[in-house]
N, C-alpha and C positions, 0 to 999 in steps of 0.2 A: 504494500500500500504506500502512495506518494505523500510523503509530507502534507497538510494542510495550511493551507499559510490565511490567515484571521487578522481582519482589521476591523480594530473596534473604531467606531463611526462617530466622529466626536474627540478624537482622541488622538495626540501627536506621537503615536505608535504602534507596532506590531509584533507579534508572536508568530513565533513559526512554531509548530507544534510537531515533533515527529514523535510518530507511534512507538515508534524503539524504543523511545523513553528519556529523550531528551527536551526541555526545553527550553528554548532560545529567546533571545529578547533581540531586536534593534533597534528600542527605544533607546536615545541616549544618556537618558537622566535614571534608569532603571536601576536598582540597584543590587536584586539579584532574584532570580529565577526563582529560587527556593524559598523567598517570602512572599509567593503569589499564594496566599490563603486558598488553599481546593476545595474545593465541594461538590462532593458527587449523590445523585440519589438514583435509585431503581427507575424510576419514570422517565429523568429526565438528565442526562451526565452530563454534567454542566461545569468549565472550569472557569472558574470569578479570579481574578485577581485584579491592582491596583499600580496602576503608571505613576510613581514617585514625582514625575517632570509633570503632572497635570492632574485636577484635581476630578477626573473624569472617571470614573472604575470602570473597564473593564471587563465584560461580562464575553464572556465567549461559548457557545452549545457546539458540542461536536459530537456526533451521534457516530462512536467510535471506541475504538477499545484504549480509552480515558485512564481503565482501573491501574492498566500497566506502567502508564508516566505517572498518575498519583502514586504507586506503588514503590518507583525508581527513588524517587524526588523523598515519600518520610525514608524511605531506607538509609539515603545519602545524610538524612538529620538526624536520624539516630546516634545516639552518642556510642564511642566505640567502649569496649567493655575494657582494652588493654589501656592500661597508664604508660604513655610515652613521652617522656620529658630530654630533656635537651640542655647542652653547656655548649655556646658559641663565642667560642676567644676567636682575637683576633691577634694574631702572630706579627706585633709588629712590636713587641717591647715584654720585659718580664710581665707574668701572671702577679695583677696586685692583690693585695690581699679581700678587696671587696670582690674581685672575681671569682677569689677563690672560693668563699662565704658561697656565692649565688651558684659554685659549683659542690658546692656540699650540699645546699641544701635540694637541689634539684637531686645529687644522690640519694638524699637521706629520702624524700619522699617517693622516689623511686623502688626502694629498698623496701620501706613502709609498706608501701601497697603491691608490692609483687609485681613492679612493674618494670621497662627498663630506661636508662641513661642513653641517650643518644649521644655523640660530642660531633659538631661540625665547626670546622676551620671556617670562620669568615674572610677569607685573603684575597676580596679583590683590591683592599687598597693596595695597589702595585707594587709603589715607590717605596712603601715600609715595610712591607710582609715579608718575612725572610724565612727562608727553613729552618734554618738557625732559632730563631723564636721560636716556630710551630714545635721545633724538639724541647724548647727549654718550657716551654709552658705543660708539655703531657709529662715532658719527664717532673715538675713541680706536681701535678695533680695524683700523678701514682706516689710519690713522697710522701703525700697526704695521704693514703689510700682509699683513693678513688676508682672504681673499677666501672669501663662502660661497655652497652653490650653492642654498640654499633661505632664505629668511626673509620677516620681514614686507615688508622692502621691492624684493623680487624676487621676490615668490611662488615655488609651489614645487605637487606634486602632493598635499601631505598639510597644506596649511593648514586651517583660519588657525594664524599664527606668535606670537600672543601668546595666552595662555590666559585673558585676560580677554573674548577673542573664541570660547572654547571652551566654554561652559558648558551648552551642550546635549548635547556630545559626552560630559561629564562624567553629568548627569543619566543618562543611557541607562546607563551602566556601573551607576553604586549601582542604576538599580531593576533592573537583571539580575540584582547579584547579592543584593539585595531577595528577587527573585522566586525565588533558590536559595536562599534561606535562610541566604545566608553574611554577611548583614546584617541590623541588626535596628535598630530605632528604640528611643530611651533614651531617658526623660523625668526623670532623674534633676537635680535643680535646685542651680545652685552649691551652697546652703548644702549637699546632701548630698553632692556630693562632697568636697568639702574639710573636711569630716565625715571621710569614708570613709579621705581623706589623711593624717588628723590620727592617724587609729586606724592604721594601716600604719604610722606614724612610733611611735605610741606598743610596736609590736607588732614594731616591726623586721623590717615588711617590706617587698615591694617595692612601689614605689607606683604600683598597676595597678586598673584597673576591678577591681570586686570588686561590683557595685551587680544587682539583681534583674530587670535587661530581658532580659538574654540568654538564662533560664529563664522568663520571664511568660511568662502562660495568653494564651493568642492573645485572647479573651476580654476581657482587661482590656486587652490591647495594641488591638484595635478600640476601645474602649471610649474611650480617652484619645485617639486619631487623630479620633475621629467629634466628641471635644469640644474640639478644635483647642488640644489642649496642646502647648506648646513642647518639641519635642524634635531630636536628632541622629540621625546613624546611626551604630553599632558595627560595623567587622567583626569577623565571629565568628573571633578565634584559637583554633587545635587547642590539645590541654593537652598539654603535654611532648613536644612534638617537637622534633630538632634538625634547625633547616634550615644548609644548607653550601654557598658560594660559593665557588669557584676566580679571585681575584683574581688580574690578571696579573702585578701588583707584589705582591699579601703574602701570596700563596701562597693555602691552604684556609682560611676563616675562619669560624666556626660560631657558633651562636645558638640557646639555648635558648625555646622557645614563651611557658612561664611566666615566664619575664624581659620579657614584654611585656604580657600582657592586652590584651581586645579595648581597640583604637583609634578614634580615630573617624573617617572618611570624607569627613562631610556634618557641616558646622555647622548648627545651629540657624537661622541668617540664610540657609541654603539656599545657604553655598558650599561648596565644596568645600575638604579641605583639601590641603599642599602636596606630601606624598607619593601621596596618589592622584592627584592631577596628573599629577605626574611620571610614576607608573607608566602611566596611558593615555594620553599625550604620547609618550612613548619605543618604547610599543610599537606604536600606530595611527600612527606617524610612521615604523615599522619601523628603530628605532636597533639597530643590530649591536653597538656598543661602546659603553660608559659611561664616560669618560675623566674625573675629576673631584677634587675635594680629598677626603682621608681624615677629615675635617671631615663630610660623608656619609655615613660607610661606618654608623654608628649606622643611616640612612635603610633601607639597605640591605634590613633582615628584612621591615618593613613592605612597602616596595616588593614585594618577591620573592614573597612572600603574595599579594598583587594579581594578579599576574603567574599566579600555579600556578590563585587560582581564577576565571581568565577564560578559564584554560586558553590562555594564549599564552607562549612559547617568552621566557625571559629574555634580557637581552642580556651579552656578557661585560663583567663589572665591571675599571677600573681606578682603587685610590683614590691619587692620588696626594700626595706629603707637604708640608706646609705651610710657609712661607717663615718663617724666623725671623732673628730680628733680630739684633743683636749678642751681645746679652744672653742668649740663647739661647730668648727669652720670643717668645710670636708676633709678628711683625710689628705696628706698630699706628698709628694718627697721631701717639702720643708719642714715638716714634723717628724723626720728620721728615716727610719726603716719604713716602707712600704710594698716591697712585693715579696712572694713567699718564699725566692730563692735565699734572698736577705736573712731570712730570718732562718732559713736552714742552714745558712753557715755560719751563724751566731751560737749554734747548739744548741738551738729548741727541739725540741722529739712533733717526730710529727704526730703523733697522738694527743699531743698537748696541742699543735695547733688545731686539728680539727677541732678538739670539745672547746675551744674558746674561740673561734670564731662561729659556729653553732650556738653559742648564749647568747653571738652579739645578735640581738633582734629576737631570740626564740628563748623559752623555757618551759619545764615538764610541769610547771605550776608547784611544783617543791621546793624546798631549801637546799639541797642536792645540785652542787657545781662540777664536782668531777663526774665523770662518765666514760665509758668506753665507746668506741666504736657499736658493738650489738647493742652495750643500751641504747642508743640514737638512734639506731636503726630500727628499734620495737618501739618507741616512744615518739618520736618526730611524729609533726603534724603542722598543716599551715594554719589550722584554728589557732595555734599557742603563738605565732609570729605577729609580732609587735608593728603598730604604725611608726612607731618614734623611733628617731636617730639612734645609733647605737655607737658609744663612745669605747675608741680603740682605748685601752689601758696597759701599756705593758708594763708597770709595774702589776696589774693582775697577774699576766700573761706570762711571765717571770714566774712568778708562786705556782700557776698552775701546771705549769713545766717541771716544776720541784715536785709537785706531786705526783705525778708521771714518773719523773723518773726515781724517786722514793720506791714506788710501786713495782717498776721492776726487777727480776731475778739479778742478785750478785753474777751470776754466769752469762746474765744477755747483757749487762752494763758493762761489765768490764772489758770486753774488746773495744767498745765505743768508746772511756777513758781511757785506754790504753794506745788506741791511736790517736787521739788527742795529747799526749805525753811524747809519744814517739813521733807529731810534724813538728811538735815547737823544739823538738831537739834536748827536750828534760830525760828521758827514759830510752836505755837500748834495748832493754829486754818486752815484750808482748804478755807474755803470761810467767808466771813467776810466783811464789809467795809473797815476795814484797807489794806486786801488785796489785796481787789479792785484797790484802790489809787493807793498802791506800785507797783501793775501791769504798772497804768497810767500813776506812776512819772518816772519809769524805761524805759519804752517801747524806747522813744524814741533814746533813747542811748545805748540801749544792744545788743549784737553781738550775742551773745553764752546764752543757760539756765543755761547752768554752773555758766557764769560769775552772774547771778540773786544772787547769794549769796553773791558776794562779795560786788557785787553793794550794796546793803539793809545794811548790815552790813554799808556800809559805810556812808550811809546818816543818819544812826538811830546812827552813832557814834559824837563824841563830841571832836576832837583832836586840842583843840585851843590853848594852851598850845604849840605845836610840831611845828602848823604852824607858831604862832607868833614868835618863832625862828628862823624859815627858814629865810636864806636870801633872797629869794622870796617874805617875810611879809613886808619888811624892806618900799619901798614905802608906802603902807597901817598904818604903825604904823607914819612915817613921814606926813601922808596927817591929821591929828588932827584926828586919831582912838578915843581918848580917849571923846571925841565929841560925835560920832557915838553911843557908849557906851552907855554913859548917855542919848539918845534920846532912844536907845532901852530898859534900862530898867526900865525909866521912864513910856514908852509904855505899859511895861509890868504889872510892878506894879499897872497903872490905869486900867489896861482892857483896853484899849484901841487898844492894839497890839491882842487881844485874839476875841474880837469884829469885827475886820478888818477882821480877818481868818475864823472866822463864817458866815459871810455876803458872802460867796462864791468865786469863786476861783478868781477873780478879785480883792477880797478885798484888800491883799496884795499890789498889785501893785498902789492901790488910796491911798492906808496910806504912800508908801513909795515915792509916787507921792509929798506927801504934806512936808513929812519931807527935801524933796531935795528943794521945793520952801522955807522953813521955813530955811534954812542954807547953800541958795544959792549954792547946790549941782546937779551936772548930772552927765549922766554917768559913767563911772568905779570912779569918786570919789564921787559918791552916793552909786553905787549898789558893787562894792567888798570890799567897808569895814563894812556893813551893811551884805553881805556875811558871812563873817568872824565871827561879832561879833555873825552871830544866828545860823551858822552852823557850825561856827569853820574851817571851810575849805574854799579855793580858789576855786574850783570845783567841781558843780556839778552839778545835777535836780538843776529846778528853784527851789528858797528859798523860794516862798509863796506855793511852794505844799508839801513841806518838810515837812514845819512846818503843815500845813496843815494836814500829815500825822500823825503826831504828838501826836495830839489832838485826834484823832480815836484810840490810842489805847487802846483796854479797853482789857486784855488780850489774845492779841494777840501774845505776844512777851513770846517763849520759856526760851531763854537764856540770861537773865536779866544784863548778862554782857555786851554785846554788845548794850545796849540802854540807850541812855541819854536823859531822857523824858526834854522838855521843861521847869520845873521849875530847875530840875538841871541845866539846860544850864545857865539862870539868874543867878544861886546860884554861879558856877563857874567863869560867868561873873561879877557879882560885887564883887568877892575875886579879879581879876584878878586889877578892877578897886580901891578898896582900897589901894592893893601894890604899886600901881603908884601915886596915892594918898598918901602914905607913904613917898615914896622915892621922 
C-alpha cells in the first residue's frame, strides 16, 4: 500500500503517513511526530494531532491499518527497562576532579540498578584533543575504580565511542531533518552577525539569530547552495513555547522558545556542533539517564529540541551541582590541586578518593562518612543528591585518606610505603623487618604515602640539640632533664635498656615502668623527658617502637644521613651531659 499523504485544510502543514509505521511531519515548526496525541476507535480510526506552528489541530481519518503506526509510535515511548548511563570527557586536558564526581556517580547508579556505564570520548574539539589525554583520563578513572561496560577501548553494541569517529552518523540526522524542514542553511557572514549582535545589544535584547535564512525564498536559498556559498545549518526553533524537564535533582525546570532562536547544528567547516552531538550520541546509544554537572542544564533546551524533532523519547535528566572551593567561588587550578592525576601522586589511595568525592553533593542520610566501594554501590541513589554546592575540603580529604589507609592490611600497605622510601632514595631494601616495623610504627598517624617519607626521616632522625633550644624544651630541661639523662645512659651502657627492647614490644614500657617508680616519676614528667632524651624530639610514634626500630636495622637505610643509629644517640647524649656537667 502507497503512502497516504493528508493535508489538513486550514492549516500550514502536512503529514505523510506511511503504513509501515512511520510518521513524518513537513510542517516546519513541528516539533515531533511522537507528540501527535492518537486516537483511535472501532467505528471510526481516526489520527488527531496538533501543528505547534498554528493554532489549527489537525484532525486526519484514514480508513486504514492506523493500529500498526499507533502501535510503532507508544512502542518507541515506552520507557526502556535497561539503565544506561554514560561519562563523556573530553580528552583535551587532565580529568578534574568534578568530572570525576559526575563519573562516579553515573557508576554508582549504574551499579545500583543493574544497569551499565557507557564512557564516550567527546574529541571533536580538534586542536586540543590529544590521545595523550584520552589515555591519561581512562587510565585516572580505572585508579579510581571505575569499571564500564561499553567504550572505545572495549567496544560495545552502539559504537564507535568517540565522536570524532561518528561523523556520518551525524551527517544523516541534519539532512533528515534538512529534508523536514526543521533545518535550514544560513549564509549569513561574520560581519553580519555581529552586526545583528551589536543591534540586540544596542536594542536590549536577547542575542538570538534574528538574520533572513529561516524565511528565504527556497529560490535564493538554491540559488546561493548551486554557487557554493559558505554557509551552516539552523535548526528551526518554535516561537514561544515553553518546553519543561522533570530533573531528578531540581525538580521541573522550564524554558522559554524565544530565549533561544534558531541555533546552529552544522558549522560551516561541515562539523557538527557539541549539542547535536550529544543529542544523537545519547539517544542512538539508547542512554536512559543523563547524570551530569548543572554547568549543562543551559545545554538542556537545545538538546531536548533535537530529541522531540527526530521524534525519539528523551532520556531522564540529572544536573548535578558543582564543587566549590573554599571561597565559595568554583573550584579552579588557583585553589591548588585540581585534577585527579594531582592528587594521585600526592599519595591519596584511590578509595579514599572515590568515598569523598561521592559525599561531595550525596549522603546515605546517616552519620556514616567512610565507606567502601560495595557500600556505594548498595546504597547510592539520586533521591539522596543535594541541590547545593558542595565544598572541596582537603583538609577532610586528608583525614579521610588516613582512614583508608589505617584500614588497610600491614601486607597490602607496605609495598606502597616501601616504594615511597625507595624513589626519595631513604631505603634500599623493599621488604625486610625493618620495614615491617616502620610500616607498624607509622601507620597509625599517616595521612598521605607521600607524607611516609617525611615521617621515617623523622623518627630515624636525632635533633636534640634544636629541640633542647626550643622554648617548648624549657619545662623539660627545668623538671631535672639532667636526671633523666643519667638513668638512660646508664640503661644503656648496662644492657639493660637494649635487653628491655628485645624482650618485645612491651618491654619498653616495664623498664620505663620501673625507672618512674625508682624517681618517683609519672606521666608527662616521666614519659616527655625520657622522650627527648632517646628520641631527641617532643613528638612522635611511641618511643619503645622507635627504638625498637632501631635495632632492626641491618642495612636497610639508603641514605646514611638521615639516620642516627642508637649508639650515636648515647654518644650525643652524654656530650650533651658533660657540657652541663662542665658549666
Amino acid at each position: 500500500m502507497q503512502p497516504a499523504l493528508i493535508t489538513a485544510p486550514g492549516a500550514a502543514c502536512r503529514f505523510r503517513l506511511a503504513f509501515g509505521g512511520r510518521l513524518e511531519t513537513r510542517c516546519r515548526s513541528w516539533l515531533s511526530p511522537s507528540l501527535a496525541r492518537l486516537q483511535r476507535s472501532a467505528a471510526d480510526p481516526t489520527i488527531k494531532g496538533r501543528c505547534f506552528g498554528s493554532k489549527t489541530p489537525v484532525v486526519c481519518s484514514v480508513h486504514a491499518a492506523v493500529e500498526g503506526v499507533a502501535q510503532k509510535i507508544q512502542d518507541q515511548d515506552t520507557s526502556q527497562s535497561e539503565t544506561r548511563v554514560r561519562f563523556a570527557p573530553s580528552p583535551t586536558g587532565n580529568l578534574h576532579v568534578g568530572g570525576a564526581r559526575t563519573a562516579l556517580f553515573n557508576y554508582l547508579y549504574a551499579s545500583n540498578t543493574g544497569g551499565k556505564l557507557i564512557l564516550r570520548v567527546e574529541d571533536t574539539d580538534q586542536a586540543r584533543s590529544t590521545p595523550e589525554s584520552e589515555a591519561a583520563v581512562l587510565q585516572d578513572l580505572e585508579w579510581i575504580g571505575i569499571k564500564w561496560d561499553e567504550g572505545p577501548d572495549v567496544g560495545g553494541q552502539y559504537g564507535p565511542y568517540r565522536q570524532s569517529e561518528r561523523k556520518d552518523l551525524y551527517m544523516k540526522y541534519v539532512n533528515k531533518l534538512v529534508d523536514d524542514g526543521l533545518v535550514y542553511p544560513c549564509f549569513c557572514t561574520d560581519e553580519e552577525l555581529a552586526e545583528m549582535k551589536a543591534e540586540a545589544e544596542r536594542k536590549s535584547l536577547p542575542p538570538i539569530y534574528r538574520g533572513k535564512w529561516a524565511h528565504a525564498d527556497q529560490k535564493e536559498v538554491d540559488e546561493m547552495l548551486a554557487q557554493g556559498k559558505p554557509h551552516c545549518y539552523r535548526f528551526r526553533v518554535p516561537s514561544n513555547k515553553t518546553i519543561t524537564i522533570t530533573d531528578s535533582i531540581r525538580g521541573k525546570v522550564s524554558w522559554n522558545t524565544d530565549s533561544l532562536g534558531d541555533f546552529v547544528v552544522m558549522r560551516s567547516n561541515g562539523l557538527p556542533v557539541y549539542n547535536f552531538c550529544v543529542a544523537v550520541d545519547d539517544a542512538t546509544m539508547k542512554i536512559s539517564h543523563v547524570i551530569r554537572a548543572e554547568e549543562h542544564l543551559p545545554n538542556t533546551l537545545r538538546q531536548v529540541l533535537i530529541y522531540r524533532a527526530l521524534g525519539w523519547k528523551q532520556p531522564q535528566f540529572s544536573h548535578v551541582s558543582l564543587i566549590l572551593a573554599p571561597d565559595k567561588s568554583k573550584l579552579s587550578k588557583r585553589h591548588g590541586a585540581t585534577s585527579l592525576g594531582e592528587f594521585r601522586h600526592q599519595g591519596y589511595l584511590p578509595q579514599a578518593m572515590l568515598n569523598y568525592l561521592t559525599l561531595l553533593g550525596w549522603n546515605d542520610g546517616s552519620e556514616q562518612e567512610v565507606f567502601t566501594l560495595q557500600q556505594l554501590q548498595e546504597k547510592f541513589s539520586l533521591e539522596r543528591v543535594t541541590k547545593s554546592g558542595a565544598v572541596f575540603d582537603k583538609t577532610k580529604l586528608s583525614w579521610m585518606n588516613g582512614q583508608h589507609l589505617r584500614a588497610l592490611p600491614d601486607a597490602e600497605l607496605a609495598p606502597q610505603l616501601a616504594e615511597v622510601w625507595q624513589h626519595s632514595g631513604l631505603l634500599q631494601k623493599h621488604d625486610s623487618p625493618f620495614v615491617q616495623l616502620a610500616v607498624a610504627v607509622l601507620k597509625p598517624s599517616l595521612e598521605l604515602l607521600a607524607d611516609a617519607d617525611k615521617d621515617l626521616r623523622h623518627i630515624l632522625s636525632y635533633p636534640l640539640m634544636d629541640t633542647l633550644q626550643h622554648e617548648a624544651a624549657t619545662a623539660v630541661l627545668q623538671d631535672d632533664f639532667k636526671q633523666i639523662v643519667d638513668t638512660a645512659l646508664a640503661a644503656y651502657n648496662s644492657g639493660e635498656l637494649k635487653s628491655a627492647l628485645e624482650s618485645g614490644p612491651d618491654g619498653y614500657k616495664t623498664w620505663l615502668k620501673g625507672v618512674g617508680k625508682e624517681q618517683k616519676r609519672k606521666g608527662k614528667h616521666l614519659f616527655m623527658p625520657m622522650r627527648v632524651a632517646l628520641t631527641g624530639s617532643q613528638h612522635g610514634p611511641e618511643v619503645g617502637e622507635v627504638l625498637r626500630l632501631l635495632l632492626l636495622e641491618d642495612g636497610d637505610i639508603k641514605d646514611s644521613s638521615a639516620y642516627v643509629s642508637l649508639p650515636q644517640r648515647m654518644q650525643q647524649l652524654q656530650e650533651w651531659q658533660s657540657r652541663q656537667t662542665a658549666s
